[in-house]
matplotlib code that plots the C-alpha trace (Angstrom):
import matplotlib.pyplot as plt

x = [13.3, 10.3, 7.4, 9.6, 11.5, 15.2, 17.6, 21.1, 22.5, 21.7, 23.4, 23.2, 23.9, 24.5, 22.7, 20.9, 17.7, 16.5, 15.4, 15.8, 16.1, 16.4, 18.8, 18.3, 20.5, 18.2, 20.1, 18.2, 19.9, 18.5, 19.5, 21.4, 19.0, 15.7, 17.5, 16.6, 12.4, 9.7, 9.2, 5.9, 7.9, 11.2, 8.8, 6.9, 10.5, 11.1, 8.5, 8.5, 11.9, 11.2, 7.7, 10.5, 11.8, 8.1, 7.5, 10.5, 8.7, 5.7, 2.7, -0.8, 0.0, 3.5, 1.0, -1.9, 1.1, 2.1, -1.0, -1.6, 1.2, 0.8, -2.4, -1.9, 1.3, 0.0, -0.1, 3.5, 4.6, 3.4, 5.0, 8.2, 7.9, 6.7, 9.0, 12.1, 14.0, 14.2, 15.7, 19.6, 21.7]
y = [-24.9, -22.7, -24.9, -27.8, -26.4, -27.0, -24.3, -24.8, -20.9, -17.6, -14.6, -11.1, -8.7, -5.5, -5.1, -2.1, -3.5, -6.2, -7.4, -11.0, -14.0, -17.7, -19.3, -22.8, -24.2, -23.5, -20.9, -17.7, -14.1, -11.0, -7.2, -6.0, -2.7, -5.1, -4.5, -1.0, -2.3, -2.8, -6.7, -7.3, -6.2, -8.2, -10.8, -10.2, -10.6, -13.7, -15.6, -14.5, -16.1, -19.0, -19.3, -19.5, -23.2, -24.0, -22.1, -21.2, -18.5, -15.8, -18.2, -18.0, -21.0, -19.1, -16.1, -18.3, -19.9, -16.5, -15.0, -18.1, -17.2, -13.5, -12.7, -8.7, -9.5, -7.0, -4.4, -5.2, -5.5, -2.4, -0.5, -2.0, -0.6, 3.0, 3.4, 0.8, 3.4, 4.9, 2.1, 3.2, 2.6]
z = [9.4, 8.3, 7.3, 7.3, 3.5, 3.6, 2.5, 2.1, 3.4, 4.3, 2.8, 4.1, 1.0, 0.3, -3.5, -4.8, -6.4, -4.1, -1.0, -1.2, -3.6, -3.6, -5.7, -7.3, -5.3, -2.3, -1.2, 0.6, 0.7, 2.0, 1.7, 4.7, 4.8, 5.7, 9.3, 9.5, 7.9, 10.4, 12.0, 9.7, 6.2, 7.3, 7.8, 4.3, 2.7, 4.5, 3.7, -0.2, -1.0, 1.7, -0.1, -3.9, -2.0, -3.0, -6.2, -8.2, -9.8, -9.3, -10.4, -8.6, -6.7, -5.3, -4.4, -2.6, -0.5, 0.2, 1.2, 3.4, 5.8, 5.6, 4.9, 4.8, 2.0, -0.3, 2.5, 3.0, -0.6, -1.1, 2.2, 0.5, -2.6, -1.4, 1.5, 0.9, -0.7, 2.9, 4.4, 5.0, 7.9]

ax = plt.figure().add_subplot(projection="3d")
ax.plot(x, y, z, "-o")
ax.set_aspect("equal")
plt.show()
């Protein structure tokens, strides 16, 4: 369990406006076209909803935990939003 945060599920998805999201009731889900993203983006995605177990919401504090796994997060956020509508399968 990443940085010792429990979750209660993992979902798979196939949504049109997302990537991930964690639910209040812990639980993590994650668009089915991250498998098609580069390791370091998956890995971006990942640790933005894990970092939601924390911070339920976008606050600086939710951003500073971010950037304190993944450093180059911005970087990644913004691969995402320029070339996510490229991931298909």
């Amino acid at each position: 369990n990443f940085l010792n945060l429990k979750y209660k599920k993992i979902y798979i998805k196939n949504v049109k406006t997302i990537w991930g999201s964690c639910s209040s009731r812990k639980n993590l889900n994650f668009n089915y076209k991250l498998v098609m993203a580069p390791h370091n983006i998956i890995d971006y995605v990942v640790i933005h909803e894990v970092c939601h177990l924390v911070h339920q919401n976008h606050s600086k504090s939710f951003w500073s935990l971010v950037k304190s796994i993944d450093p180059n997060f911005k970087e990644h956020k913004k691969w995402l939003h320029e070339n996510g509508h490229n991931l298909t399968l």
